[in-house]
C-alpha positions as a Markdown table, in Angstrom:
| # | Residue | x | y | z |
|---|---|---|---|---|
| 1 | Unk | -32.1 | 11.4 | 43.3 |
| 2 | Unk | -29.3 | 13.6 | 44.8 |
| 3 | Unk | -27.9 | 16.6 | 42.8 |
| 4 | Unk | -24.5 | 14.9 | 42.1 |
| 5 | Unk | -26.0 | 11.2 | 40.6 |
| 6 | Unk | -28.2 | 12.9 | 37.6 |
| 7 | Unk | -24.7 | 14.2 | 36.3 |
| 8 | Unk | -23.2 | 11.3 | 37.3 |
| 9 | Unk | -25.4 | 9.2 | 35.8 |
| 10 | Unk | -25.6 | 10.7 | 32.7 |
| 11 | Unk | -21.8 | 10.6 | 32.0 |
| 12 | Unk | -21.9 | 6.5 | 32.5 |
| 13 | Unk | -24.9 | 6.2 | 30.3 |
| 14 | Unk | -22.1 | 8.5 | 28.0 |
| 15 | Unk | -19.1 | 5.7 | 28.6 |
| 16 | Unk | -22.3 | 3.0 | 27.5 |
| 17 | Unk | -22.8 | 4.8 | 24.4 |
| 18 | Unk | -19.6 | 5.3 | 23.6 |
| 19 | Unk | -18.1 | 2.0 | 22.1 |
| 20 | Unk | -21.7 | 2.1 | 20.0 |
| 21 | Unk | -20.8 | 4.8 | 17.9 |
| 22 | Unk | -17.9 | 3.4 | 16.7 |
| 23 | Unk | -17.2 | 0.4 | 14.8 |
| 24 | Unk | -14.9 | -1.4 | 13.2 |
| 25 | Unk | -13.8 | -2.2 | 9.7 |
| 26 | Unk | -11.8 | -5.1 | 7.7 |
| 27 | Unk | -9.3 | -3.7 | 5.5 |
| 28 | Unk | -7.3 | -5.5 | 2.8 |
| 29 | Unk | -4.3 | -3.6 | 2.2 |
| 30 | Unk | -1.9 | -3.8 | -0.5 |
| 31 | Unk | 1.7 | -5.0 | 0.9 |
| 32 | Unk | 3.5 | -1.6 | -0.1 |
| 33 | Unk | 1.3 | 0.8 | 1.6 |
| 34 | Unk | 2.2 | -1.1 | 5.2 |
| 35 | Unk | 3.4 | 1.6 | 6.6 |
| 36 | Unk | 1.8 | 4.2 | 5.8 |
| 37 | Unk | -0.8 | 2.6 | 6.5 |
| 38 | Unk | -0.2 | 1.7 | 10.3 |
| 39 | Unk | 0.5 | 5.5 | 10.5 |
| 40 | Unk | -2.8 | 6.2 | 8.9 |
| 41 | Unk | -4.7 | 3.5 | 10.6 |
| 42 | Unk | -3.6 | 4.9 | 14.2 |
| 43 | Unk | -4.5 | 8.6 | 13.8 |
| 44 | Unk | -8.0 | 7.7 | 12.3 |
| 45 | Unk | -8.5 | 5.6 | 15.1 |
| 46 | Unk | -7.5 | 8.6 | 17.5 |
| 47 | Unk | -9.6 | 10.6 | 15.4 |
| 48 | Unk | -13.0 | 9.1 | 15.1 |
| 49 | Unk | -12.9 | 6.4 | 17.9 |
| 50 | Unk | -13.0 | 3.7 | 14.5 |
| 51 | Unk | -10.8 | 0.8 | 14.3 |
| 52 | Unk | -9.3 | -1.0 | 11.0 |
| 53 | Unk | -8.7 | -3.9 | 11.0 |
| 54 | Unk | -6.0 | -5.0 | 8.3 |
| 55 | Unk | -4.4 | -7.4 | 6.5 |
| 56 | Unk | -1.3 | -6.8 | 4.1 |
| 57 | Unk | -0.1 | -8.6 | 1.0 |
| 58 | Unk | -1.0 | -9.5 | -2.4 |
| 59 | Unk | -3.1 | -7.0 | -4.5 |
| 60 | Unk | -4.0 | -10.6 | -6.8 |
| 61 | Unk | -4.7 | -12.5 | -4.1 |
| 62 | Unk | -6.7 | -10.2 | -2.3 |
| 63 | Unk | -8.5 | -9.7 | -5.6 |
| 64 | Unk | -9.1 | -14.0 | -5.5 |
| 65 | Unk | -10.1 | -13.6 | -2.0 |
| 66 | Unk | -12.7 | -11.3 | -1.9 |
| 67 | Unk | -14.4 | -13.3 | -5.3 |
| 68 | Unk | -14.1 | -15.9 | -2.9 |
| 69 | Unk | -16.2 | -14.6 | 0.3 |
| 70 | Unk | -13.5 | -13.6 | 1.8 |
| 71 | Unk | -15.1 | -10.6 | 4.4 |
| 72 | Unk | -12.6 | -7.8 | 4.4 |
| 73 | Unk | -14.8 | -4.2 | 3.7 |
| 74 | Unk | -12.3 | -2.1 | 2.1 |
| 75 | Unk | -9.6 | -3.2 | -0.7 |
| 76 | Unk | -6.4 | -0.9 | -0.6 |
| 77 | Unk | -5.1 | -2.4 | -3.7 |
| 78 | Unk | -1.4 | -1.3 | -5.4 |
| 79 | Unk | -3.1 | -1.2 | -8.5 |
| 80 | Unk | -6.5 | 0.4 | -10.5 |
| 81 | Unk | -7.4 | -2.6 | -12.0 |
| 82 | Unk | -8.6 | -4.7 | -9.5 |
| 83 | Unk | -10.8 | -2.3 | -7.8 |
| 84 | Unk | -12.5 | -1.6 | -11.3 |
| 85 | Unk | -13.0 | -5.5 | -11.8 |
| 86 | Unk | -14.5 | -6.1 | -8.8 |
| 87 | Unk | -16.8 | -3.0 | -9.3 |
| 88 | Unk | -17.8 | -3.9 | -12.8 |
| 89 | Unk | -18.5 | -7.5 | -11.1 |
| 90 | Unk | -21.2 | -5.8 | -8.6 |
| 91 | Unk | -19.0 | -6.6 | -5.3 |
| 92 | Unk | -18.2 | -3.1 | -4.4 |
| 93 | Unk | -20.7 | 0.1 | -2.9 |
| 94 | Unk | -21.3 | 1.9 | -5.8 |
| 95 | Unk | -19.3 | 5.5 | -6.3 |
| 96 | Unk | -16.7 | 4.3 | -3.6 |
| 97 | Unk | -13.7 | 3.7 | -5.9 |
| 98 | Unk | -10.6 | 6.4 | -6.1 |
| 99 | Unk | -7.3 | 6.8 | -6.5 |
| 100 | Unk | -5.7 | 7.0 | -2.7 |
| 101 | Unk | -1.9 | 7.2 | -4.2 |
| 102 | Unk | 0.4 | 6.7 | -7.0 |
| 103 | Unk | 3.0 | 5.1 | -6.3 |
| 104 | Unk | 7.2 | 5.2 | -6.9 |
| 105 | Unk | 9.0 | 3.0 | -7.9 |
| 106 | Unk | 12.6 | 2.1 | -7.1 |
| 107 | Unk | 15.8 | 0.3 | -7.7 |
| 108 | Unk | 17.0 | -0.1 | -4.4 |
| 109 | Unk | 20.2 | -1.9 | -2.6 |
| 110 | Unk | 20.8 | -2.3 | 1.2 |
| 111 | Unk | 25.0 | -1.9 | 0.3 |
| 112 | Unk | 25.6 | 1.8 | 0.8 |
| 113 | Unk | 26.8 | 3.2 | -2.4 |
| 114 | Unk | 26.0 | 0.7 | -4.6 |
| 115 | Unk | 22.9 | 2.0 | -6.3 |
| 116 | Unk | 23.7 | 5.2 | -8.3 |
| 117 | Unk | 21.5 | 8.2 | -9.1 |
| 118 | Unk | 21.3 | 7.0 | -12.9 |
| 119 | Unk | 20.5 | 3.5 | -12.4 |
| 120 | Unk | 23.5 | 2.9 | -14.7 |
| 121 | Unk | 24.3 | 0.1 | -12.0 |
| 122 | Unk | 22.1 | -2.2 | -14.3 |
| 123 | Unk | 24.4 | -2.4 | -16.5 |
| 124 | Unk | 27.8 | -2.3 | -14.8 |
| 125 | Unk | 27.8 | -4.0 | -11.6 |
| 126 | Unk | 28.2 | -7.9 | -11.9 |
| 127 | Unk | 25.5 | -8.5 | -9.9 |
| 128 | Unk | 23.9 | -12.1 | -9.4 |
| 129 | Unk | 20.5 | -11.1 | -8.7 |
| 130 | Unk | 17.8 | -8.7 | -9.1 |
| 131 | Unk | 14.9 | -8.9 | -7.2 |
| 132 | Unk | 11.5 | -8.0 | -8.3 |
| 133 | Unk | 7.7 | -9.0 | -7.4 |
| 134 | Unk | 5.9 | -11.3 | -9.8 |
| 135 | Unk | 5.1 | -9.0 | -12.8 |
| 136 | Unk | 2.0 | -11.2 | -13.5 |
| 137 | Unk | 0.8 | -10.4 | -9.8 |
| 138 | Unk | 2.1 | -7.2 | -8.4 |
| 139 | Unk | 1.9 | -3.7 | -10.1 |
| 140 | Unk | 5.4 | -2.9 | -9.2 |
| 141 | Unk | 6.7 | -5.7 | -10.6 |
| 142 | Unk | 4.7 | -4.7 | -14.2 |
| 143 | Unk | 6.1 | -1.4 | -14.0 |
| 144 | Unk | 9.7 | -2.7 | -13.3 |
| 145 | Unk | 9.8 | -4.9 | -16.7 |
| 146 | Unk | 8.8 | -1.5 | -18.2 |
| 147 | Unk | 11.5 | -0.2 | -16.6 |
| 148 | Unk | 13.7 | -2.7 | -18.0 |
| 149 | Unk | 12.2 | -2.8 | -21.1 |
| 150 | Unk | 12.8 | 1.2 | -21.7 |
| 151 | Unk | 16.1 | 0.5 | -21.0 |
| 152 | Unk | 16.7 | -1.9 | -23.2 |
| 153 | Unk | 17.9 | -4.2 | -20.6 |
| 154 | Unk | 15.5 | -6.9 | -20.1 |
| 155 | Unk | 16.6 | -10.0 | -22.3 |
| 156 | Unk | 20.1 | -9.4 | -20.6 |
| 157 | Unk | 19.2 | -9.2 | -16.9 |
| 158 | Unk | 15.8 | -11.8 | -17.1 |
| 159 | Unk | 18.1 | -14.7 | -16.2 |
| 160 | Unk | 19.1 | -12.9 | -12.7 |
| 161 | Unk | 15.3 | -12.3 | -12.1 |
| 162 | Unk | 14.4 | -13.6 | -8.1 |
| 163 | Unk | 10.4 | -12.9 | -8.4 |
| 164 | Unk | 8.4 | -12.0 | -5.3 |
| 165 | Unk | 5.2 | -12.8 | -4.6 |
| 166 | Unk | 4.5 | -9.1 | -3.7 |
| 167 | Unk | 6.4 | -6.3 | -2.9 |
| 168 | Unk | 6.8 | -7.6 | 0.9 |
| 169 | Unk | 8.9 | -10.5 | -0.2 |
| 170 | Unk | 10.8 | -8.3 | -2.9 |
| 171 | Unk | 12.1 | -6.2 | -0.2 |
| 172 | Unk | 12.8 | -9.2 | 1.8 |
| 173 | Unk | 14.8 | -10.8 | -0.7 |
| 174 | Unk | 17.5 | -7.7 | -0.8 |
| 175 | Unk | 17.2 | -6.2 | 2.7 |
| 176 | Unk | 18.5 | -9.9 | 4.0 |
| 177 | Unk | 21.4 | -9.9 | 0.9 |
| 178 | Unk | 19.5 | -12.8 | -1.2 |
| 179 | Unk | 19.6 | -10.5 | -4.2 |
| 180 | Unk | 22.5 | -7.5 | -4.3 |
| 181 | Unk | 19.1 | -5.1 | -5.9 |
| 182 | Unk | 15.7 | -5.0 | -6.5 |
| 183 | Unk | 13.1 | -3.2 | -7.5 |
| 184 | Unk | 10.8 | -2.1 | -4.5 |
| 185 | Unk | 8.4 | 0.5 | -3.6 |
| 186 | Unk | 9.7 | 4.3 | -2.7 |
| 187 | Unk | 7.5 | 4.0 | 0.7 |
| 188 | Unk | 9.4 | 0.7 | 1.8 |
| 189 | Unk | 12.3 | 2.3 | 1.9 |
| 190 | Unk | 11.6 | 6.2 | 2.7 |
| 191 | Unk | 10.5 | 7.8 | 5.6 |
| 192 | Unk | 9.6 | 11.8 | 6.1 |
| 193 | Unk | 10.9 | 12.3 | 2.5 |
| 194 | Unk | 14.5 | 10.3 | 2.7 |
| 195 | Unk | 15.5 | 7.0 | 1.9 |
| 196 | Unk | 16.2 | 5.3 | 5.3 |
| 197 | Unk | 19.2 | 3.2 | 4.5 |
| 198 | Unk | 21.2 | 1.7 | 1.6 |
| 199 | Unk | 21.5 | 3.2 | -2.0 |
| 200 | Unk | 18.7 | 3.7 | -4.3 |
| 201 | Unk | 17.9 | 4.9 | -7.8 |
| 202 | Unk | 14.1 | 6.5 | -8.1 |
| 203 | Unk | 12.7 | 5.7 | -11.1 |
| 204 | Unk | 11.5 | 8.2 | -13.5 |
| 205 | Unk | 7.3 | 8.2 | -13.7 |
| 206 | Unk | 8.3 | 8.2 | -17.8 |
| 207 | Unk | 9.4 | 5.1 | -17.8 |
| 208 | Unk | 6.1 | 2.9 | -17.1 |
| 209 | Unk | 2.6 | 3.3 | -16.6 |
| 210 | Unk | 1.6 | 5.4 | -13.6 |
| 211 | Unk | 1.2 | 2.7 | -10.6 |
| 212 | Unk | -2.5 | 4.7 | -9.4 |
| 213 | Unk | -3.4 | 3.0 | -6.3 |
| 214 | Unk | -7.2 | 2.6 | -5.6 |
| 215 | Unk | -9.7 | 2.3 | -2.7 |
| 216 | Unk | -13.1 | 0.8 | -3.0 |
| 217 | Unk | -15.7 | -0.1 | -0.4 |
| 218 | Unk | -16.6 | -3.6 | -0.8 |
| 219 | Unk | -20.6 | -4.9 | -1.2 |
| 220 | Unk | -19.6 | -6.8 | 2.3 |
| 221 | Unk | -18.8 | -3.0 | 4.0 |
| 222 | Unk | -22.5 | -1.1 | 2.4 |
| 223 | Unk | -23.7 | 0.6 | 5.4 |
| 224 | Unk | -20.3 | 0.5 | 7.9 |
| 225 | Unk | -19.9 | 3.3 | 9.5 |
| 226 | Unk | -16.0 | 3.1 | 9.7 |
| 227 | Unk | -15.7 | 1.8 | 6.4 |
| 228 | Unk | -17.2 | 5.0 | 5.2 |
| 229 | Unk | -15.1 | 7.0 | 7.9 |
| 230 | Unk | -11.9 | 5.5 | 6.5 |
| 231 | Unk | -12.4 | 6.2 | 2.8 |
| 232 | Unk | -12.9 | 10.1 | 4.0 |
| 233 | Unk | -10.2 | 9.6 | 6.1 |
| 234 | Unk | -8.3 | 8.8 | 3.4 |
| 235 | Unk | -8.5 | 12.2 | 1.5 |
| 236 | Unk | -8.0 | 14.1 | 4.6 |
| 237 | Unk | -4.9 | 16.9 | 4.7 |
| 238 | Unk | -3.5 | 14.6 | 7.4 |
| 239 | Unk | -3.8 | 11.5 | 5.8 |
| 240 | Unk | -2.4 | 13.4 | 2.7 |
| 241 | Unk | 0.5 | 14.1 | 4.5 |
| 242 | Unk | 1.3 | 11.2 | 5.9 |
| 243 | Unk | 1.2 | 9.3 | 2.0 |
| 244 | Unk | 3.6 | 11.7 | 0.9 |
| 245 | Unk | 6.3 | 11.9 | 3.6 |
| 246 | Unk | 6.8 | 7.8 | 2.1 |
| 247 | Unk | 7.4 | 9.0 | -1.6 |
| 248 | Unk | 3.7 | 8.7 | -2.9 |
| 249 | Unk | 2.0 | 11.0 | -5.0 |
| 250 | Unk | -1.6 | 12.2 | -4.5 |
């Protein structure tokens, strides 16, 4: 064997090991950390030669999902209560489960200028809708009737309600004009610390229970590398920067 192929050789038995050590993991993400998420998703990938593979939407159907077979690894839910169920129900890796973000809410129009500082649009503008995501199945949604309800608001706006079925559709419904408002997620509509476009109101943390998102392994991701890579990943100064520039807190 020359001088030149023992090197030469080794490096391609290098390339052959290479997509061995890394791996990649099924990640059920909840619909309002989307873009973070992507941001996330990409560096760790960078990072640690890992892939995730994800899917975004409903924190409660994920939750039916994954009772159901469904094989995603890691739940990203929007919430603290699903996570804990499933643990309680055995379908989750033991000592896995914490709290990734807490999330913002915020009333929230695409019309410049319409939204004030105080909310006090609630109860002036004639507005004919207000969109929100289904109370029943999205976090967000809970902590907007809270909202309301603080307020004192809710008998007299309920009528207007246009329900999402997560915060996805909720934005939908006002970034295409279907409802004048809404209440959304701080990280749908901020980037690097500012709100992107339109008017918005952030809600004060006061006014409903603290929306503490939470990350859990799942029983179908016990022994996956990147599913054990990601959930470091997640409480890495980098990902930490990242979930704040989009209005959450740590």
């Amino acid at each position: 064997m020359s001088r030149l192929s023992k090197p030469l050789l080794a490096f391609v038995l290098l390339l052959g090991l290479h997509p061995a050590l890394a791996d990649e993991v099924s990640v059920a993400v909840a619909a309002n950390f989307t873009a973070p998420m992507q941001r996330i998703a990409a560096e760790f990938e960078k990072d640690t030669g890992h892939k995730a593979l994800m899917a975004f939407g409903s924190s409660g159907k994920f939750y039916a999902q994954i009772k159901n077979g469904a094989p995603f690894q890691i739940l990203l839910s929007a919430d603290d209560e699903k996570p804990a169920k499933l643990e309680q129900e055995g379908l989750t890796v033991p000592g896995s489960r914490f709290t990734y973000a807490v999330g913002t809410l915020v009333l929230w129009s695409a019309k410049p200028g319409y939204v004030d500082a105080k909310g006090e649009v609630l109860r002036k503008a004639p507005f004919k809708k207000l969109a929100l995501a289904s109370p029943k199945l999205a976090p967000y949604g809970a902590a907007a009737v809270e909202t309301l309800t603080a307020l004192g608001l809710l008998a007299a706006v309920e009528p207007r309600f246009v329900l999402g079925e997560n915060i996805a559709q909720t934005y939908q419904f006002v970034q295409t004009g279907n409802a004048e408002l809404g209440f959304v997620a701080l990280s749908q509509v901020m980037k690097d610390g500012k709100v992107t476009d339109g008017s918005a109101w952030i809600v004060p943390a006061r006014m409903h229970t603290p929306i503490r998102q939470d990350a859990v392994i799942l029983a179908t991701g016990k022994g996956n590398a990147a599913a054990e890579a990601l959930l470091k990943y997640l409480k890495t100064d980098k990902a930490k920067v990242i979930i704040r520039a989009y209005g959450y807190e740590i």
